[in-house]
C-alpha positions as CSV (number, residue, x, y, z in Angstrom):
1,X,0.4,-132.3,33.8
2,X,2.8,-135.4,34.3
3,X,1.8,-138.6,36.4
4,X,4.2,-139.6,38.3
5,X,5.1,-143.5,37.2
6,X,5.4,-146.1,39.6
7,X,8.9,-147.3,38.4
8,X,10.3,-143.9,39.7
9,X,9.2,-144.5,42.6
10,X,11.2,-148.1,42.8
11,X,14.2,-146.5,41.1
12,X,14.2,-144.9,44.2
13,X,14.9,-147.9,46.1
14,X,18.5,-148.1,44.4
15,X,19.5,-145.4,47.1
16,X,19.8,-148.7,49.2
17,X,22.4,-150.3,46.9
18,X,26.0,-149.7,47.1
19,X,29.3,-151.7,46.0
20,X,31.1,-153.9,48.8
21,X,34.7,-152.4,50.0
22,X,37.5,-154.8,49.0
23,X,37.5,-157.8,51.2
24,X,40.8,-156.9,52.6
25,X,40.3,-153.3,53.4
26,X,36.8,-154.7,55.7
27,X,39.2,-157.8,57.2
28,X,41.7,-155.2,58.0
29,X,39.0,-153.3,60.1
30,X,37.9,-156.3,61.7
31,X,41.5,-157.1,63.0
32,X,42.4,-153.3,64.0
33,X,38.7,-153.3,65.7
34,X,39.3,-156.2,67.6
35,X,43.5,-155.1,68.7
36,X,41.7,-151.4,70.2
37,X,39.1,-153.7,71.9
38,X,42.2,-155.6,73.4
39,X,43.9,-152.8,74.2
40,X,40.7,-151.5,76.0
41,X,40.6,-154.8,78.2
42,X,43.8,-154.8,79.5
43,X,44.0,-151.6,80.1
44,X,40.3,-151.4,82.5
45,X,42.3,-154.9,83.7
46,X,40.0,-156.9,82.6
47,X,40.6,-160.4,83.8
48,X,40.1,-161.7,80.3
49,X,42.9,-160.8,78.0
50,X,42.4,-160.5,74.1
51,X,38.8,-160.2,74.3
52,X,38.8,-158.4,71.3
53,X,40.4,-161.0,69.1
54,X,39.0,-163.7,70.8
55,X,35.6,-162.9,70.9
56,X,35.2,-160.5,68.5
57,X,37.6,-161.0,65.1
58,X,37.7,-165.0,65.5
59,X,33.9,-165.3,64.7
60,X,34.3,-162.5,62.1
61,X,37.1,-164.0,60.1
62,X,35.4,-167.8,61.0
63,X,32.3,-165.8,59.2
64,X,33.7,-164.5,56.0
65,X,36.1,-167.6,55.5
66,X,33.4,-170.0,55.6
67,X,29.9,-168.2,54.2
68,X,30.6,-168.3,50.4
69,X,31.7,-171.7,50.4
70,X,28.9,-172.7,52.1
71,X,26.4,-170.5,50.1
72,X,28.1,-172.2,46.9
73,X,27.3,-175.5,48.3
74,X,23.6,-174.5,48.8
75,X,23.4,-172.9,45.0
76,X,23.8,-169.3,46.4
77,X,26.0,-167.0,45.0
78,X,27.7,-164.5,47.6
79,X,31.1,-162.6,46.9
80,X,33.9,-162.5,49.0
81,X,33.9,-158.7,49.3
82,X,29.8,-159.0,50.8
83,X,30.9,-161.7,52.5
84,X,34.0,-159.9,54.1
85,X,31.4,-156.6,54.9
86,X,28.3,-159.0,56.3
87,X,31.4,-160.5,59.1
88,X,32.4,-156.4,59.4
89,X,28.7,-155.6,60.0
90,X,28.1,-158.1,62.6
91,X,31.3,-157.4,64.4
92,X,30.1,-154.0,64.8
93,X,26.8,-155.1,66.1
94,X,28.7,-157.3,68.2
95,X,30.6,-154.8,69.8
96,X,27.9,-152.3,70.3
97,X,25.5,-154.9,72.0
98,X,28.2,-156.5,74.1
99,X,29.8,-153.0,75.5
100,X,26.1,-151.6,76.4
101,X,25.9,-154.5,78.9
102,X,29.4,-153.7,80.1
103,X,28.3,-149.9,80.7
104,X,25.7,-151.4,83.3
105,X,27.7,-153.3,85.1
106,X,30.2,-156.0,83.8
107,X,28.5,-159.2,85.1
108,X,26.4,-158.4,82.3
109,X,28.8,-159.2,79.7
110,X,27.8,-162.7,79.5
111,X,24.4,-162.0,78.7
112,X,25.3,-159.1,76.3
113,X,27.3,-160.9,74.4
114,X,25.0,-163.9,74.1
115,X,22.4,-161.2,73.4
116,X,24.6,-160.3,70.3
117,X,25.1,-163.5,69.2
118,X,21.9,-164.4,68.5
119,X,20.6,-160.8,66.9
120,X,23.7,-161.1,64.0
121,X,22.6,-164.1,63.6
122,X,18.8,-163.1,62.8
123,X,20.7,-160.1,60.9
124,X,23.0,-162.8,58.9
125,X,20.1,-164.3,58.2
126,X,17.8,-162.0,56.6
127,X,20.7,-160.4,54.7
128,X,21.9,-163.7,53.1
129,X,18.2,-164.2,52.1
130,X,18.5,-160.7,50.4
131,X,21.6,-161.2,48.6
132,X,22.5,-164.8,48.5
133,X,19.1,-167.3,48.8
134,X,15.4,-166.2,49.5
135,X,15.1,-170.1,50.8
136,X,15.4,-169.3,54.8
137,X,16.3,-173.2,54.9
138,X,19.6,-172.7,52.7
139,X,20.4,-169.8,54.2
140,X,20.7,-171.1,58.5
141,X,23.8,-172.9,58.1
142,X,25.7,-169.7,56.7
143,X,23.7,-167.7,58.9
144,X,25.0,-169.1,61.9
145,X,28.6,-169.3,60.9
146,X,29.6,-166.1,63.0
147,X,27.7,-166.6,66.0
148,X,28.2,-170.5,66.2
149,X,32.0,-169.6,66.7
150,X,31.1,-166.7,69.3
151,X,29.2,-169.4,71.2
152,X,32.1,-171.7,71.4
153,X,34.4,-169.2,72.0
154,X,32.1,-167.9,74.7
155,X,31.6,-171.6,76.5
156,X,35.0,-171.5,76.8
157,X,35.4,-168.0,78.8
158,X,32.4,-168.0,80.2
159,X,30.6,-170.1,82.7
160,X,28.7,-173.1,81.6
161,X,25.3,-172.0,81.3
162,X,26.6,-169.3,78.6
163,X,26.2,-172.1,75.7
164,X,22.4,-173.3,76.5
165,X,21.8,-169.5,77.2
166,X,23.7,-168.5,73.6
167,X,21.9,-170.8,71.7
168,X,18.6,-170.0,72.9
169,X,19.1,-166.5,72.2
170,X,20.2,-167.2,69.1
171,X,17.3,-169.9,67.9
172,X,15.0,-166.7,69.4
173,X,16.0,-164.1,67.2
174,X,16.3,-166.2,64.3
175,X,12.7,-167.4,64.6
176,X,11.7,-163.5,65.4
177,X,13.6,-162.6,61.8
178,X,12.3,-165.2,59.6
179,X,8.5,-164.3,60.6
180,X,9.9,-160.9,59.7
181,X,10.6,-162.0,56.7
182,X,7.8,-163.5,56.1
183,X,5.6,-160.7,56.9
184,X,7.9,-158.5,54.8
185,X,7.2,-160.9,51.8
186,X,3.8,-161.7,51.9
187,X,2.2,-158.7,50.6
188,X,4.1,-159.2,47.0
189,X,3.4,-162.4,46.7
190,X,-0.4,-162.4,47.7
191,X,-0.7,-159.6,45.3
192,X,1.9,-160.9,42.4
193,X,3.4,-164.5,43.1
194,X,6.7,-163.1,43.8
195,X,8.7,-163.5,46.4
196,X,10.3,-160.0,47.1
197,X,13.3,-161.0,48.4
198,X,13.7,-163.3,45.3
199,X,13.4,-161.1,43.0
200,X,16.1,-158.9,45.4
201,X,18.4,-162.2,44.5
202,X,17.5,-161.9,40.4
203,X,18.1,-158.4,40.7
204,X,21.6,-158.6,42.2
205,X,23.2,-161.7,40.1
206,X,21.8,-159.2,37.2
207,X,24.3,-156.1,38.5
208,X,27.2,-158.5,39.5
209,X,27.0,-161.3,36.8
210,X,24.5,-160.3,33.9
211,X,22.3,-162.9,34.7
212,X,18.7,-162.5,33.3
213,X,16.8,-164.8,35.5
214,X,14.7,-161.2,36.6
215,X,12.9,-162.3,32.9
216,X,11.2,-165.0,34.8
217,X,9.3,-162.9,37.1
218,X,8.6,-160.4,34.5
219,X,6.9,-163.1,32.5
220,X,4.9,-164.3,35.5
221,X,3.2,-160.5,35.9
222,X,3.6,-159.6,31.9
223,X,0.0,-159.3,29.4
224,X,-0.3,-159.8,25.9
225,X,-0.5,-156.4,23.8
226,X,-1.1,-155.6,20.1
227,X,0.9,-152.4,18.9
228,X,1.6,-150.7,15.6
229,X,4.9,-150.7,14.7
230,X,5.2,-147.7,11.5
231,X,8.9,-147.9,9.8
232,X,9.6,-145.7,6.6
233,X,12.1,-147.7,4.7
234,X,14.7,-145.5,3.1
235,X,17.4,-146.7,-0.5
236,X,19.7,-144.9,-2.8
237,X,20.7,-145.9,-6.3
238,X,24.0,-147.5,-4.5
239,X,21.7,-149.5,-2.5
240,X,22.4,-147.8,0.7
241,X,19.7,-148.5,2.8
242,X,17.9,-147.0,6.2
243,X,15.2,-148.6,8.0
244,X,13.5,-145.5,10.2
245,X,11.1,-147.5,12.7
246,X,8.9,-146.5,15.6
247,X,8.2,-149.2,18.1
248,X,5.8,-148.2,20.6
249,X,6.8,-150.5,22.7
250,X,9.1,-149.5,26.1
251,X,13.2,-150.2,25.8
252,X,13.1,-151.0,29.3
253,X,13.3,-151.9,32.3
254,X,17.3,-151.8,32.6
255,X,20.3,-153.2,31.4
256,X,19.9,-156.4,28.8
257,X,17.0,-157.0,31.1
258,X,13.7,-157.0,28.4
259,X,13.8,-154.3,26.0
260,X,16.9,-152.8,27.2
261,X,19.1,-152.8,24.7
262,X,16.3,-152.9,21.7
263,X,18.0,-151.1,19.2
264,X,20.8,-153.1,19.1
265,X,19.0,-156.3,18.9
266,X,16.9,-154.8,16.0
267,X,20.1,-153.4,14.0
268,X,21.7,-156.7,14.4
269,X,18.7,-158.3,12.6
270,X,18.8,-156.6,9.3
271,X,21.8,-155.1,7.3
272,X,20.8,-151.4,6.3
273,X,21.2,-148.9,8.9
274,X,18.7,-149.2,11.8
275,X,17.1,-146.2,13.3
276,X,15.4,-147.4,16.6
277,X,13.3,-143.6,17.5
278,X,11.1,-143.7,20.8
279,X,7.4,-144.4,20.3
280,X,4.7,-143.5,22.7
281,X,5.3,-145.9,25.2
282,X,5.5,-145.9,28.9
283,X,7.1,-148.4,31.6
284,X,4.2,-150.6,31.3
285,X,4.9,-151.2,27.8
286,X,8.2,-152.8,28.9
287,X,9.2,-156.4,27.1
288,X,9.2,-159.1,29.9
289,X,12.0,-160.4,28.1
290,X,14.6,-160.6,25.4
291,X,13.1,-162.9,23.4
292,X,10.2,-160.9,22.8
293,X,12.2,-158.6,20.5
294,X,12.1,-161.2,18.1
295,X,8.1,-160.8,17.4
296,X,9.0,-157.2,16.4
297,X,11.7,-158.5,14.3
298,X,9.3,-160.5,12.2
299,X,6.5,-158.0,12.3
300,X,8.4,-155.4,10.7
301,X,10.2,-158.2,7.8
302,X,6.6,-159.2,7.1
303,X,6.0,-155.7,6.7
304,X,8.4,-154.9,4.5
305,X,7.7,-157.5,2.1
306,X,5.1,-155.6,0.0
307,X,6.3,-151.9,-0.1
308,X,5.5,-149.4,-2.5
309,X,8.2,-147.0,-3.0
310,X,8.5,-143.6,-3.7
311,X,11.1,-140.2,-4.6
312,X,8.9,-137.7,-4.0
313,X,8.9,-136.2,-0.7
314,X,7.9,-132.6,1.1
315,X,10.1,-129.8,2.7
316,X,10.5,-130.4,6.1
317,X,8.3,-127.9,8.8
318,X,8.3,-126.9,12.0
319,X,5.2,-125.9,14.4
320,X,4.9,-124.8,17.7
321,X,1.8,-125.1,20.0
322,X,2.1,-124.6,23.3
323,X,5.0,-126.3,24.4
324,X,5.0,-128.9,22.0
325,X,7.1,-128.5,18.8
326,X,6.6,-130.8,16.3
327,X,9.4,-131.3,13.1
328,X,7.3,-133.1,10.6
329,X,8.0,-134.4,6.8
330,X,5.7,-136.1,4.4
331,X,6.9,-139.1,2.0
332,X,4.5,-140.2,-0.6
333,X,1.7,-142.0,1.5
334,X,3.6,-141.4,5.0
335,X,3.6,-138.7,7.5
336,X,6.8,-138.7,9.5
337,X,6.0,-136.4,12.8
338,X,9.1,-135.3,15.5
339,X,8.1,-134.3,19.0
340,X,9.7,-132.1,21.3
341,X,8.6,-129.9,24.4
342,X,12.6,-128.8,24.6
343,X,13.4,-126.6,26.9
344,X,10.8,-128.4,28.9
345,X,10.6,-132.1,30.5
346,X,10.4,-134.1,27.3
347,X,9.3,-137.8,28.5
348,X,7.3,-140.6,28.2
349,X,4.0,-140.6,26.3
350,X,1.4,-142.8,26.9
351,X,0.5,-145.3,23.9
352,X,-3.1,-143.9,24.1
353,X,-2.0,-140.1,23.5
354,X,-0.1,-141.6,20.2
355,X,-2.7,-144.1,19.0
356,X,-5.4,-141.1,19.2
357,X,-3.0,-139.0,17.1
358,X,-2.3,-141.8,15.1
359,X,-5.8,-142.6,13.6
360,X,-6.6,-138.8,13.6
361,X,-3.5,-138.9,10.8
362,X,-5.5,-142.8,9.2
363,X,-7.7,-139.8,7.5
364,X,-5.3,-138.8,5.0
365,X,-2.0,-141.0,5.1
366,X,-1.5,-144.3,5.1
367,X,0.9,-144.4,7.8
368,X,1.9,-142.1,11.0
369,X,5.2,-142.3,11.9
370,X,4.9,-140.3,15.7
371,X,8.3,-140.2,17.4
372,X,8.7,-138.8,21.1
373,X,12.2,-137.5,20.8
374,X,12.6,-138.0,24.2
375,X,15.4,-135.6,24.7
376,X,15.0,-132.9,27.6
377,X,15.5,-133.8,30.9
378,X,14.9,-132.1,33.9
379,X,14.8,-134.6,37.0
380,X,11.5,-135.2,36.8
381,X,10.3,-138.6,35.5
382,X,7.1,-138.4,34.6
383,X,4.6,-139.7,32.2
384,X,2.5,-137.7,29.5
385,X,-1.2,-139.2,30.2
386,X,-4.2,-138.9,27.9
387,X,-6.8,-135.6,28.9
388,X,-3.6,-133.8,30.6
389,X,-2.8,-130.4,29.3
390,X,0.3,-131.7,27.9
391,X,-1.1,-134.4,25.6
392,X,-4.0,-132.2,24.3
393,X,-0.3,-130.0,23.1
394,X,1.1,-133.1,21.2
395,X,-2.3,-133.7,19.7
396,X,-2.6,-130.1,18.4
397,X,0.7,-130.0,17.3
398,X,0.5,-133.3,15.3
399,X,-3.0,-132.3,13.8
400,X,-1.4,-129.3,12.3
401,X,1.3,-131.4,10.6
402,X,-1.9,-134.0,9.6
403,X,-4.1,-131.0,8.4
404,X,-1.2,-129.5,6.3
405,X,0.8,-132.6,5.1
406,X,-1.5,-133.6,2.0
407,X,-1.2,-129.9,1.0
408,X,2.7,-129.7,0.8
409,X,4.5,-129.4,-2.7
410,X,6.6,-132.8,-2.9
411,X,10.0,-132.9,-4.7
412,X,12.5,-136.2,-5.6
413,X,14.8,-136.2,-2.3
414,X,18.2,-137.0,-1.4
415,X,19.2,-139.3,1.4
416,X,22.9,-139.5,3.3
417,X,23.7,-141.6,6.1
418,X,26.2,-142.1,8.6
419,X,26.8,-143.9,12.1
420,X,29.5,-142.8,14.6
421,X,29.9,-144.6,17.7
422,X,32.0,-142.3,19.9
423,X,34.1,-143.7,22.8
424,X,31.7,-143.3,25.6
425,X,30.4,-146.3,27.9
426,X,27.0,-147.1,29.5
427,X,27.9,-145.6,32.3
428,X,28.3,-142.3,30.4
429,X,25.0,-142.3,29.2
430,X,25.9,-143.8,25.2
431,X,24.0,-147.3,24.2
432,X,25.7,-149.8,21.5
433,X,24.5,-147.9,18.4
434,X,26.7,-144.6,19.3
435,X,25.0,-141.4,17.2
436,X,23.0,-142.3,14.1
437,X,22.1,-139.1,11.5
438,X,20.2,-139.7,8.5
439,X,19.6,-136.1,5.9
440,X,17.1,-135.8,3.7
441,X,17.7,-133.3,0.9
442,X,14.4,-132.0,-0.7
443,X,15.0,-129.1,-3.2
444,X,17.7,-127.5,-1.7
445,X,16.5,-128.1,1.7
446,X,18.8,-130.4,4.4
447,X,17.0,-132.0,7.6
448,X,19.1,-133.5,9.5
449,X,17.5,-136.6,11.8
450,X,19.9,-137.2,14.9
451,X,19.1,-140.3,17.3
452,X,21.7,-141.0,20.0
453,X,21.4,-144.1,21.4
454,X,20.3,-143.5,24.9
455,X,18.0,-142.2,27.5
456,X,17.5,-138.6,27.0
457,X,18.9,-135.7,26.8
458,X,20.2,-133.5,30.0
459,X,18.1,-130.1,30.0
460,X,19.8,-127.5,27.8
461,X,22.3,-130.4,25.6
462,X,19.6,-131.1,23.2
463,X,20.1,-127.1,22.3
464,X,23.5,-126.7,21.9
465,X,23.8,-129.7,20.2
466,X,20.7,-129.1,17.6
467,X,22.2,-125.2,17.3
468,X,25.6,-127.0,16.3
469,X,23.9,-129.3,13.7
470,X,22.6,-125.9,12.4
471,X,25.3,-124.8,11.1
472,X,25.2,-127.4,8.7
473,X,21.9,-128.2,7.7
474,X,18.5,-126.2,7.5
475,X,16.7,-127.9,10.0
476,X,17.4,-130.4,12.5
477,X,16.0,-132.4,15.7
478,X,18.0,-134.2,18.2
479,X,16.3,-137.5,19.6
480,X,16.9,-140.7,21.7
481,X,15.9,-144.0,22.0
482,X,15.7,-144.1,24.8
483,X,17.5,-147.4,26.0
484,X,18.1,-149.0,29.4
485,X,20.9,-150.0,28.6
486,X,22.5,-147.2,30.1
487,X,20.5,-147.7,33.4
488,X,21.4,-150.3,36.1
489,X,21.4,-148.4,39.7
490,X,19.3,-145.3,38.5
491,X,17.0,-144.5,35.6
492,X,18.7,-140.9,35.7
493,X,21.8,-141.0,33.2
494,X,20.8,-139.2,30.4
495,X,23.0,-137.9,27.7
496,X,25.0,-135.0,28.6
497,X,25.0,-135.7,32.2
498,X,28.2,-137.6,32.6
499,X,30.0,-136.0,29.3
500,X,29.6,-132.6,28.5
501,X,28.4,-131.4,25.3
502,X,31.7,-129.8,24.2
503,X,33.3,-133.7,24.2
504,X,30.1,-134.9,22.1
505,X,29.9,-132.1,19.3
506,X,33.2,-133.5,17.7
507,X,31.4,-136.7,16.9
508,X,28.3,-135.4,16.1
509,X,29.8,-133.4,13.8
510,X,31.6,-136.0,11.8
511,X,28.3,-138.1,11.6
512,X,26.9,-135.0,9.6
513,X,29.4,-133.8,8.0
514,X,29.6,-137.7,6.8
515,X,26.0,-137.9,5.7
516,X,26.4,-134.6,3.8
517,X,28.9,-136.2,1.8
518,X,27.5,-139.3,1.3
519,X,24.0,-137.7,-0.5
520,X,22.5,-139.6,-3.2
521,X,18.8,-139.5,-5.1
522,X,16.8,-141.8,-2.8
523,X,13.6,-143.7,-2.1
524,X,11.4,-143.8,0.6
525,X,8.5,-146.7,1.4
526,X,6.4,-146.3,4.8
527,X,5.0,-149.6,6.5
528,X,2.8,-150.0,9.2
529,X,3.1,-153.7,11.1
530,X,0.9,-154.9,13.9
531,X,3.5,-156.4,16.1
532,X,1.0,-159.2,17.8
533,X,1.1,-160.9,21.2
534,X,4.2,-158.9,22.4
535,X,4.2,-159.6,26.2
536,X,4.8,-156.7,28.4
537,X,4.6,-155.9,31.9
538,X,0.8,-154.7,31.5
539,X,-1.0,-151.7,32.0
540,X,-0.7,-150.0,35.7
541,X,1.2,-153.3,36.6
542,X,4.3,-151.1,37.6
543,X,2.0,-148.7,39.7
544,X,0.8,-151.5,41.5
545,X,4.4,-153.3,42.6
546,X,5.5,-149.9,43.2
547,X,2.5,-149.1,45.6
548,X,2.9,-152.8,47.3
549,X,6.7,-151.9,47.1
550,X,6.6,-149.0,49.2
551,X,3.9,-150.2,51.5
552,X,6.2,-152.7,52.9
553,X,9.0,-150.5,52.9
554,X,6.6,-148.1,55.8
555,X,5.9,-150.9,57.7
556,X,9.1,-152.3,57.6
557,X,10.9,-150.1,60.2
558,X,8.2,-150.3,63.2
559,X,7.9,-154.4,63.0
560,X,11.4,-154.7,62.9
561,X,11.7,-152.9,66.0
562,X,8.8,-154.7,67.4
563,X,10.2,-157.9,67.0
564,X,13.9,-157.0,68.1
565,X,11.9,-156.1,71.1
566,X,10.4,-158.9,71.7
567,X,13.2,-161.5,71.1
568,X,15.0,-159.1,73.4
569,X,12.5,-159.5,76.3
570,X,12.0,-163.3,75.5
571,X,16.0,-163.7,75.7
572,X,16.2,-161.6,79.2
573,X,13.3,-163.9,80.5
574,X,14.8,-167.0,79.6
575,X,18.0,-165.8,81.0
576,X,16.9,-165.0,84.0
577,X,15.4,-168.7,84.2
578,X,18.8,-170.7,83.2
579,X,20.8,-168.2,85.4
């Protein structure tokens, strides 16, 4: 049985994210707003004409002219477009405040209207803080922007005690947002050292300009871990070359953020073909940063320094237990394992599930190469955790491949090679390293090896793809790496989902049909490197943000309306006072 993972539960949270209209589509709304508005007055004979314009798309259009410029100055970053829908926002609040007063009776606009001011200006506040600054001191100026030009605009209509009563209002629900802040914050930062909103501003300059500031919080919550790293180095005559290796370390969290785009970072590193399979690694095991790829980098060239190869190698074999299928291969000392649970939810693993299997296999070979071909799934995220029903499968499964490797008849192999990178974006679910097949030909016997560069496999593609490979080889498994890169918004875009398998097959199909033909009598050398010191984001650590996460997100909703309420009632006293 899977555990749900905590960094589902704050993939979640990117229901809450959206992209900002066009900045002239929301300033055309403003104006048309603020025309029906005018219309509305004149035609209830208001004795104020243009009310709409005046009091309503003035401040707005004052607002989103003069908020980026001003964020700029205070070394914010805010687009026009958010800056366009924050002034569209607040002129609906605007109107909805102010026309409630005017339903009781219309001396009431004043008040309503000053009333208004001052909550989009808490609500300017807290969303700038969001998106543009956490520092509530660099956000006021911009803040106010909207309602400092309603105030005015009100002195000058209204009777004079509107300004003192406008600005009091407005200094009221300021102060009531910024403790609302605060409380909002606190709990991730007692807990962490983070300030949520903060890392709400890293997260945002990440989706709109690639920044990778996020690193530095990751860093701050990140632990030191020591994890094998098993690679089976493949060579032809012609010096082709493949380099199969199994981090088991997490290509996560998203984007070029950490581990994200791992394989790519590793192929770029050495010139043969690089084959980056999934490991048994969870979201915890995620690099803090970028730079931490490097570590593996040299942990696998040390590694590679003293190698013993080999041409003899087994037939490749399948077994089935339970729901686990495991496609394993033996060459010379290494033991080369493929896991599946295809048609079912084919996910994470935790490191200690493959470390147990791993030193169970330390008995009899050298090195254990255990891939989690991550390739089914089924909407469910959800990790495989050590005593579940599920991991005592893989452990079965992969102690019949231990049990019956050393017994397997090994003959000299062929190897064949190709990489086709198909035209598919992120966005469709393909990394950088496009579709990746290495064969390996063992007395008349083809196994074909698929990795797709990406983060699993929709339920059902990993079939019709592997039945397609088929027809051209004996045996075959489909696998991923599993890479973020494909996964900004969601962690839900695996391959298949956004391209169907018919448009894929082509591609695949050349990448075999390539390998086939590029065949030759090969070598194979197994390594196992202890990647040291790689910094991660630590065991449970992504549990524990999500759990703080989600705590402030239930709390949220009842103080907010709590301290609306009492800014409110403070306003009306005070009112009641000046007027």
């Amino acid at each position: 049985m899977g555990v749900v993972s905590g960094d589902v539960k704050i993939e979640r949270l990117s229901r809450f994210f959206f992209v900002a209209p066009s900045w002239p589509t929301s300033l055309a709304i403003i104006v048309i707003l603020g025309f029906i508005i005018d219309g509305a007055s004149l035609r209830f004979g208001q004795n104020i004409r243009f009310f709409g314009s005046l009091c309503f798309t003035i401040p707005a259009l004052t607002g989103f002219l003069a908020t980026k410029p001003l964020v700029n100055v205070f070394s914010g970053h805010i687009t026009w477009n958010r800056s366009a829908l924050l002034a569209l926002a607040c002129t609906v609040f605007l109107v909805i405040i102010s026309l409630i007063g005017m339903v009781v009776s219309i001396s009431l606009l004043p008040f309503s209207y000053a009333i208004a001011l001052g909550f989009i200006f808490g609500a300017r506040l807290v969303v700038l803080a969001a998106i543009a600054d956490y520092r509530v001191t660099r956000t006021v100026l911009p803040a106010f922007i909207q309602s400092g030009a309603g105030i005015l605009i009100g002195i000058y209509l209204f009777s004079p005690p509107f300004g003192l009563f406008a600005l009091i209002s407005a200094l009221v629900f300021g102060v009531g947002f910024v403790l609302l802040i605060w409380a909002v914050d606190r709990p991730l930062y007692r807990a962490f050292h983070i300030h949520g909103l903060n890392f709400l501003n890293t997260f945002i300059a990440h989706i709109t300009d690639g920044s990778k500031t996020m690193e530095d919080f990751f860093r701050e919550i990140g632990e030191e871990v020591y994890v094998p790293q098993v690679s089976l180095f493949f060579r032809t005559e012609q010096g082709k070359g493949v380099l199969f290796t199994v981090p088991n370390i997490h290509p996560g969290p998203l984007g070029e953020i950490g581990g994200g785009n791992l394989p790519k970072f590793l192929q770029s590193a050495f010139t043969e073909m690089v084959m980056v399979s999934h490991g048994t690694a969870t979201h915890d095991f995620n690099l803090v940063a970028e730079d931490e790829i490097k570590k593996i980098i040299f942990a696998i060239r040390e590694g590679s320094r003293n190698l013993a190869f080999s041409g003899d190698a087994s037939k490749s074999c399948r077994f089935c237990y339970g729901t686990v299928s495991v496609l394993y291969q033996v060459f010379n000392e290494t033991l080369l394992i493929i896991s599946t649970r295809s048609p079912e939810k084919t996910e994470d693993i935790d490191l200690g599930v493959g470390m147990a299997i791993m030193a169970e296999g330390h008995r009899t070979f050298r090195h254990v190469a255990f891939v989690d071909a991550h390739n089914c799934f089924t909407g469910d995220i959800s990790t495989v955790q050590p005593g579940t029903l599920t991991a005592y499968e893989y452990q079965s499964a992969a102690m019949h491949a231990i049990e019956e490797g050393p017994g397997l008849v090994k003959y000299p192999f062929g190897i064949g090679s190709a990489q086709v990178i198909p035209p598919f974006s992120r966005k469709e679910g393909f990394g950088d390293q496009g579709i990746e097949v290495l064969i390996i030909e063992v007395n008349g016997q083809t196994t074909a090896y698929v990795l797709i560069d990406g983060n699993n496999v929709q339920a059902g593609v990993r079939d019709i793809l592997r039945d397609h490979v088929l027809t051209l080889v004996d045996e075959a498994e489909i696998m991923t790496t599993d890479s973020h890169v494909v996964n900004i918004m969601s962690g839900k875009n695996p391959v298949g989902f956004n391209i169907r398998p018919e448009l894929i097959l082509p591609y695949l199909d050349r990448a075999v049909k390539e390998s086939l033909m590029s065949l030759a009598p090969g070598e194979a050398a197994g390594n196992t490197a202890l990647c040291e010191r790689i910094r991660v984001f630590g065991s449970q650590r992504i549990v524990q943000m999500a759990s703080t996460v989600n705590a402030m997100i239930l709390f949220i909703p009842p103080l907010s309306a709590a301290v609306l309420l009492l800014a409110f009632l403070l306003s009306l006293m005070l009112y009641m006072i000046i007027i």
